[in-house]
C-alpha positions as CSV (number, residue, x, y, z in Angstrom):
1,X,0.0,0.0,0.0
2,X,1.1,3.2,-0.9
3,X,1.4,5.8,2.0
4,X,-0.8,8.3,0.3
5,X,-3.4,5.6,0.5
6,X,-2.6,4.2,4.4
7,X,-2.7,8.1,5.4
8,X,-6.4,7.7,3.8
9,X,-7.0,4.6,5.4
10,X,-5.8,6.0,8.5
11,X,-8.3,8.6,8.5
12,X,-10.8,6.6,7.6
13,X,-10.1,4.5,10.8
14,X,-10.3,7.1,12.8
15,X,-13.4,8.6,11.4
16,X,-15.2,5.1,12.1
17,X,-13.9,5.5,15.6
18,X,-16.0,8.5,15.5
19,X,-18.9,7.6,14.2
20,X,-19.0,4.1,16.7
21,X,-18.4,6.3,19.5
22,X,-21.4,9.3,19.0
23,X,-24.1,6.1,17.6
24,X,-22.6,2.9,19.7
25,X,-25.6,3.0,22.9
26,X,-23.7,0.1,24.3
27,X,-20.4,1.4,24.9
28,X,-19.1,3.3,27.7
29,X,-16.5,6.2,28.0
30,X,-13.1,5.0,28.3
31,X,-11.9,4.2,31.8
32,X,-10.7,7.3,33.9
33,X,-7.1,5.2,35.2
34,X,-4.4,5.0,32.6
35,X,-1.8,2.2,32.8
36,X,0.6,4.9,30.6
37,X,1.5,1.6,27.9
38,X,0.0,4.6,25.7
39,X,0.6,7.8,25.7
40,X,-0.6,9.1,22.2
41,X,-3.5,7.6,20.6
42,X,-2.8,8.9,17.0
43,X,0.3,7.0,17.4
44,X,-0.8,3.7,19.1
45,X,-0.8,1.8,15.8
46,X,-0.6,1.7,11.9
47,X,-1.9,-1.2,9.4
48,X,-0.3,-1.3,6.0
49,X,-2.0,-4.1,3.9
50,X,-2.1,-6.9,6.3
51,X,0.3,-5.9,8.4
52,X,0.2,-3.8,12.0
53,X,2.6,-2.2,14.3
54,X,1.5,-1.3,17.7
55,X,3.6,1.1,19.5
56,X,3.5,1.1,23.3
57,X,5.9,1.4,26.4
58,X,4.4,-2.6,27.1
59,X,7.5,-4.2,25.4
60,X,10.9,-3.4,25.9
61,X,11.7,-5.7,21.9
62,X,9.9,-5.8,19.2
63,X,7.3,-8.8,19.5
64,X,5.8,-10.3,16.6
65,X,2.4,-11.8,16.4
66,X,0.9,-14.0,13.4
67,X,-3.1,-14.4,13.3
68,X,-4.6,-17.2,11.3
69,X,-8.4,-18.0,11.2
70,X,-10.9,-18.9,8.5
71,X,-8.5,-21.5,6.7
72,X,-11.6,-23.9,6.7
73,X,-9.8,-27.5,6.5
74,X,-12.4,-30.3,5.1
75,X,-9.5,-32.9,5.2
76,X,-11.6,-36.4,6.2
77,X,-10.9,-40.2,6.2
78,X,-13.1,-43.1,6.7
79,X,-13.5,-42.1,10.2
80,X,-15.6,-39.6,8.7
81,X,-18.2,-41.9,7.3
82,X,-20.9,-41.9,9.9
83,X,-20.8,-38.1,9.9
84,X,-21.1,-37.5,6.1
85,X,-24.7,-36.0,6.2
86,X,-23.9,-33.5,8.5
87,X,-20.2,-32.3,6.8
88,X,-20.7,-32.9,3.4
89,X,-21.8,-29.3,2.8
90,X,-19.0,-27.8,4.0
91,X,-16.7,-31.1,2.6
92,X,-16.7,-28.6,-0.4
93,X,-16.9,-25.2,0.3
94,X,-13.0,-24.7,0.2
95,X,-11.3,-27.4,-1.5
96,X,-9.5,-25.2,-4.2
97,X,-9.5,-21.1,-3.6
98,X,-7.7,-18.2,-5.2
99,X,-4.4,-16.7,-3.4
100,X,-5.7,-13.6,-1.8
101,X,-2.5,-11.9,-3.4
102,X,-1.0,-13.7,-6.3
103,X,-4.1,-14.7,-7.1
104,X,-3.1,-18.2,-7.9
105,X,-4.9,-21.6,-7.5
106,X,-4.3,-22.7,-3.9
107,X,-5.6,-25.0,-1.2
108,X,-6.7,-24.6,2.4
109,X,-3.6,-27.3,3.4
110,X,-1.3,-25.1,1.5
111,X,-2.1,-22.4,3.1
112,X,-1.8,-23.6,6.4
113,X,1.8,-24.9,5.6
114,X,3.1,-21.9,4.5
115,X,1.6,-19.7,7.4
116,X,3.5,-22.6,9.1
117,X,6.9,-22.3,7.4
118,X,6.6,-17.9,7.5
119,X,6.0,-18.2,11.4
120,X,8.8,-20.3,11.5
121,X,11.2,-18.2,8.8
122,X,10.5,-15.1,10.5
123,X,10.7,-16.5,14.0
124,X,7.4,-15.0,15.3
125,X,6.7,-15.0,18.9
126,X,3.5,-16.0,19.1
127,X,0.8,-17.8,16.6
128,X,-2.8,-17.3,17.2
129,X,-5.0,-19.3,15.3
130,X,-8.6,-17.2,15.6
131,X,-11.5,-19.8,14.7
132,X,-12.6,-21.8,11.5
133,X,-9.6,-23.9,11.0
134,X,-11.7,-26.7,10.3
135,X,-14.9,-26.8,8.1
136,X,-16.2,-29.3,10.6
137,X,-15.0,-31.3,13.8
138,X,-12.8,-33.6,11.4
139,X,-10.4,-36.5,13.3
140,X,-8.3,-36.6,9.9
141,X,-7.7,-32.3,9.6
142,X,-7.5,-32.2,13.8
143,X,-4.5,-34.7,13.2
144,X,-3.0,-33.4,10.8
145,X,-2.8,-29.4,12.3
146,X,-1.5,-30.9,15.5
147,X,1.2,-32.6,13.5
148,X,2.0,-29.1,11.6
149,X,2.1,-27.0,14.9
150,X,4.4,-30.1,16.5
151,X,6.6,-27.8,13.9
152,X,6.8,-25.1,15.2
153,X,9.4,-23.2,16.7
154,X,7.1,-20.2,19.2
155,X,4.1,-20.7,21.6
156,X,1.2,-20.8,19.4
157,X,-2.9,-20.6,20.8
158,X,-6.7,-21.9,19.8
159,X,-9.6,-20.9,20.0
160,X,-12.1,-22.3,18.6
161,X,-14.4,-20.4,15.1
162,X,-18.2,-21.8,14.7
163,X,-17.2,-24.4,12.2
164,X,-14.4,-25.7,14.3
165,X,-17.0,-27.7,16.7
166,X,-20.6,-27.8,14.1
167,X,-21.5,-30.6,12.0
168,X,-24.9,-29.4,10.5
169,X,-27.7,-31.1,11.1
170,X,-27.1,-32.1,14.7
171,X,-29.7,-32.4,17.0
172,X,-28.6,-30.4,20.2
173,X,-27.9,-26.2,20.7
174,X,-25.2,-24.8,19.7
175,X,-23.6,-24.0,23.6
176,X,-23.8,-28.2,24.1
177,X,-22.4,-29.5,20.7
178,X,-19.7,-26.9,21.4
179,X,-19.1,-28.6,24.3
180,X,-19.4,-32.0,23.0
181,X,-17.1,-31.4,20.3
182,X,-14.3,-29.4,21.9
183,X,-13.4,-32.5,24.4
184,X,-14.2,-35.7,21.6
185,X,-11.7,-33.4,19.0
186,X,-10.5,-30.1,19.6
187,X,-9.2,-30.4,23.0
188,X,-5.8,-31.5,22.4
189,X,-5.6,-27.9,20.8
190,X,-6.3,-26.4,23.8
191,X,-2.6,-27.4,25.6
192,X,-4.1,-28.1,29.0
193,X,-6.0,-24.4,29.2
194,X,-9.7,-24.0,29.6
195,X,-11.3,-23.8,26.1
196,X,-13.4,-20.9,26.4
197,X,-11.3,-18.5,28.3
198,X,-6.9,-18.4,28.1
199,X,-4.2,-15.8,29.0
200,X,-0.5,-16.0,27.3
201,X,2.4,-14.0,28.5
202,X,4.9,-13.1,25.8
203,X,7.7,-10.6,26.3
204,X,5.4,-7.6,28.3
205,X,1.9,-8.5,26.7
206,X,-1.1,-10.6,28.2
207,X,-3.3,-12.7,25.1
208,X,-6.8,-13.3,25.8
209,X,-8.4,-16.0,23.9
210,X,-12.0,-16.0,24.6
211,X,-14.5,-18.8,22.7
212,X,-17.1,-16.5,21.7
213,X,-17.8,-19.1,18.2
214,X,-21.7,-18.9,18.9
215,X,-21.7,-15.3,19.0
216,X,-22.5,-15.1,22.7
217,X,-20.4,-14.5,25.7
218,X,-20.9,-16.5,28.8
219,X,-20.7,-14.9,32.5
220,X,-17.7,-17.1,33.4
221,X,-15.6,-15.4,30.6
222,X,-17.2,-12.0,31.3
223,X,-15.7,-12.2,34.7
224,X,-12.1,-13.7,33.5
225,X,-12.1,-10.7,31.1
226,X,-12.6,-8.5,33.8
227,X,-10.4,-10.0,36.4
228,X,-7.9,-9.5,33.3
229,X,-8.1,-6.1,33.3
230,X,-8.2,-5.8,36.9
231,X,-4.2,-7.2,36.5
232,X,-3.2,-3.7,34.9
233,X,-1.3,-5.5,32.3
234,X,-1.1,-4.5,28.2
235,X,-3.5,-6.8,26.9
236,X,-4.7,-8.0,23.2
237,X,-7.7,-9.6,23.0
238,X,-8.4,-12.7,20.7
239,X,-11.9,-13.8,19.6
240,X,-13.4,-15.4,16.3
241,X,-16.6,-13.5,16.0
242,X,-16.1,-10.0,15.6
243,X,-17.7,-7.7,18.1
244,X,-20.7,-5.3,16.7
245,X,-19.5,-2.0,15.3
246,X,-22.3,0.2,13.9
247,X,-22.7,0.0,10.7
248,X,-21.3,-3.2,10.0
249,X,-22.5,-6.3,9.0
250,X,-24.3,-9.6,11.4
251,X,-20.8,-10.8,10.5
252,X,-20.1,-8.6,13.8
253,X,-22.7,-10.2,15.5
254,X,-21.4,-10.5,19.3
255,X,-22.8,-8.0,21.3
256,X,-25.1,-6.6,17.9
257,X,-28.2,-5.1,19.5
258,X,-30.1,-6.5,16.6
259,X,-28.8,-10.1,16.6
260,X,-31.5,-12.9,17.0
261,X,-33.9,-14.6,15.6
262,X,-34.9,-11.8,13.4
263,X,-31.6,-11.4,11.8
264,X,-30.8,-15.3,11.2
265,X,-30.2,-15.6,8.1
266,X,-28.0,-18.8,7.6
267,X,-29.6,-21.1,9.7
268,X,-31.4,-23.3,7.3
269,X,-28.4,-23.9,5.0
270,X,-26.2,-24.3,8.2
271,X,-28.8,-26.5,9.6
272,X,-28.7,-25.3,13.1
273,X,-30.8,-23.7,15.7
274,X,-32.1,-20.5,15.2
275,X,-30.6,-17.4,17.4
276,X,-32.8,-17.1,20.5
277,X,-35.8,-14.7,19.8
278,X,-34.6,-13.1,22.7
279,X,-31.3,-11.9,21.4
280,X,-27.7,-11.4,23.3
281,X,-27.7,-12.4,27.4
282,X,-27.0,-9.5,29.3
283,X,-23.3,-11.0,29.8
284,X,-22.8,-10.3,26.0
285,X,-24.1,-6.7,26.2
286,X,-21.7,-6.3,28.6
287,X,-18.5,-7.7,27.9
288,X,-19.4,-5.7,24.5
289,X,-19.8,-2.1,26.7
290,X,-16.4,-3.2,28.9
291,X,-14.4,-4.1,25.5
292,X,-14.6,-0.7,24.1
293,X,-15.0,1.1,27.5
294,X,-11.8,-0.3,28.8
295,X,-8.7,1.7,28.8
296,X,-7.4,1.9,25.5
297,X,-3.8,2.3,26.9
298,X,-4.4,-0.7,28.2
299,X,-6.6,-3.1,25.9
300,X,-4.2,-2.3,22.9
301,X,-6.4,-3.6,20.5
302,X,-9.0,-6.8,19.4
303,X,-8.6,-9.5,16.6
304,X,-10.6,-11.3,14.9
305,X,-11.8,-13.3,12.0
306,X,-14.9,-15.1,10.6
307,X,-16.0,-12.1,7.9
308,X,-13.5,-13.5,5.4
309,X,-12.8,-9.4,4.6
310,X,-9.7,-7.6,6.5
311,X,-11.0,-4.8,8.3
312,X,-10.1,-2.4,11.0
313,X,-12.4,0.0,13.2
314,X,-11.4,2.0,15.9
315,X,-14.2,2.0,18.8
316,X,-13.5,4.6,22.0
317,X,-9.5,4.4,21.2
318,X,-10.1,0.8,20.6
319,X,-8.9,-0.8,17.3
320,X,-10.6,-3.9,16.0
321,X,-8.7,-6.0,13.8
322,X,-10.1,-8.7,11.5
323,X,-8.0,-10.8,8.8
324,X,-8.7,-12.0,6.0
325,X,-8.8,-15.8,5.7
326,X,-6.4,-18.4,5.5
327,X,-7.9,-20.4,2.9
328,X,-7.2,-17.8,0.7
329,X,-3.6,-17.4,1.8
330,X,-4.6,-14.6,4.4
331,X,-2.8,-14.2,7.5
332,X,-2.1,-11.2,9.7
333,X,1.5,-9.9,11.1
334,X,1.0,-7.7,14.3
335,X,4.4,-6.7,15.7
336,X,4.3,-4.6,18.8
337,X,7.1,-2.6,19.4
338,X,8.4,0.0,22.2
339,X,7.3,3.6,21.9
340,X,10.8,5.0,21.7
């Protein structure tokens, strides 16, 4: 990108920020306490194609962060047999896609292993895998990432998209088949940490990864997010469903005021329950409203996938990241740095 168009880019940013804050009912003014990681806002970050640099006193060396999601393995063996009627749809939603850049034939596998090999080449410090790396809770494609990431040379994290854990068709709501389906597949991801709420500590900054894959938020993680910020440490936040921003799409369903039943428009060809008529718990709405009313030299920013589209808004100082998707190619390098 050239800089003439980042400058543009920039301000556009910045005037979504605006616009979130004066129409956004749910979210409160930023916290009055500053933890000083921040000093000036206009300089907290900058995103240049797919790649952002945060700037902040909470690292003493540059650390360097690659976010995966959405690269929708379908990978499946005869294991897979008795589950064919509920992932056959998604069996062939992604098996041959168009690189994102070179806008070559690819595959979802490819993708993955050359995410793989650049997070090793450029020696990041952390991989974060945001949601959708499977199509469906596959033994074959579960296998097989657990074998690429034995590769790895960095601390990598999981949490878990709504494809990860949902054959369609499945009797049962969405909270229990997550449930079910996290500890019969995905659990080995999860390293020994609690599946719907994790911190990591690399060099200076604290990464939340909080399940919120069926576009809710349950009190449990509500209250780990605020004990969180309660530490007073820099923290990024890590989710697959991106939180509601006016003006966007359901796509940014968690904590959407207009989210329900309503607004479901997927759930026949998903084959799922409907969103409750009622809409979002009050827990949602509110780990929404603490999100962007936390202390954006603090909560240095939020990332997210699921949309397929890379995005940024800036909510009450807050910037919201989401990457485009790794079945395209797509990944996202973050690399905080020190402020001098």
């Amino acid at each position: 990108m050239k800089r003439r168009s980042f400058l543009q880019s920039a301000v556009a940013a910045s005037a979504v920020g605006a616009v979130g804050h004066s129409s956004n009912a749910n979210a409160a003014p930023p916290a009055e306490g500053k933890s000083g990681f921040r000093t000036e806002l206009n300089d907290a970050f900058a995103i240049d194609d797919n790649a952002v640099i945060f700037r902040t006193d909470a690292v003493t060396r540059p650390v360097n962060v690659m976010v995966v999601a959405d690269t929708h393995l379908f990978t499946d063996d005869d294991r897979g047999e008795p589950y064919r009627e509920f992932s056959g749809r998604m069996a062939k939603a992604y098996n041959r896609t168009t690189h994102f850049k070179t806008r070559q034939p690819t595959t979802p596998e490819k993708s993955f292993q050359d995410a793989i090999e650049r997070a090793n080449a450029q020696k990041v410090d952390l991989l974060a895998l945001v949601g959708d790396i499977f199509s469906f809770p596959s033994e074959a494609a579960i296998e097989w990432v657990s074998e690429q990431l034995d590769d790895l040379k960095m601390p990598w994290l999981y949490v878990a998209g709504n494809h990860d854990w949902h054959y369609e068709g499945m009797e049962g709501s969405l909270q229990d088949l997550r449930s079910e389906w996290i500890e019969r597949r995905l659990k080995p991801l999860y390293q020994g940490k609690n599946p719907l709420m994790a911190a990591y500590d690399i060099h200076g900054v604290r990464f939340l990864a909080l399940d919120n894959s069926n576009y809710e938020v349950l009190p449990e993680q509500l209250e780990f997010f605020r004990e969180q910020l309660r530490s007073g440490l820099p923290l990024v936040l890590l989710v697959h469903i991106p939180l509601y921003v006016p003006g966007r799409s359901m796509g940014f369903g968690c904590g959407h005021p207009e989210w329900g039943a309503d607004t479901d428009r997927n759930h026949k060809i998903e084959r799922r329950p409907k969103w409750p008529e009622s809409g979002h718990t009050q827990a949602t709405f509110d780990f929404h409203r603490e999100v962007f009313g936390a202390d954006p030299s603090q909560l240095l920013g939020v990332f997210a996938g699921h949309t397929h589209r890379q995005s940024v808004d800036v909510i009450n100082g807050i910037p919201q990241f989401v990457t485009n998707a790794n079945a395209v190619g797509a990944f996202m390098d973050v690399r905080f740095v020190p402020q001098a």
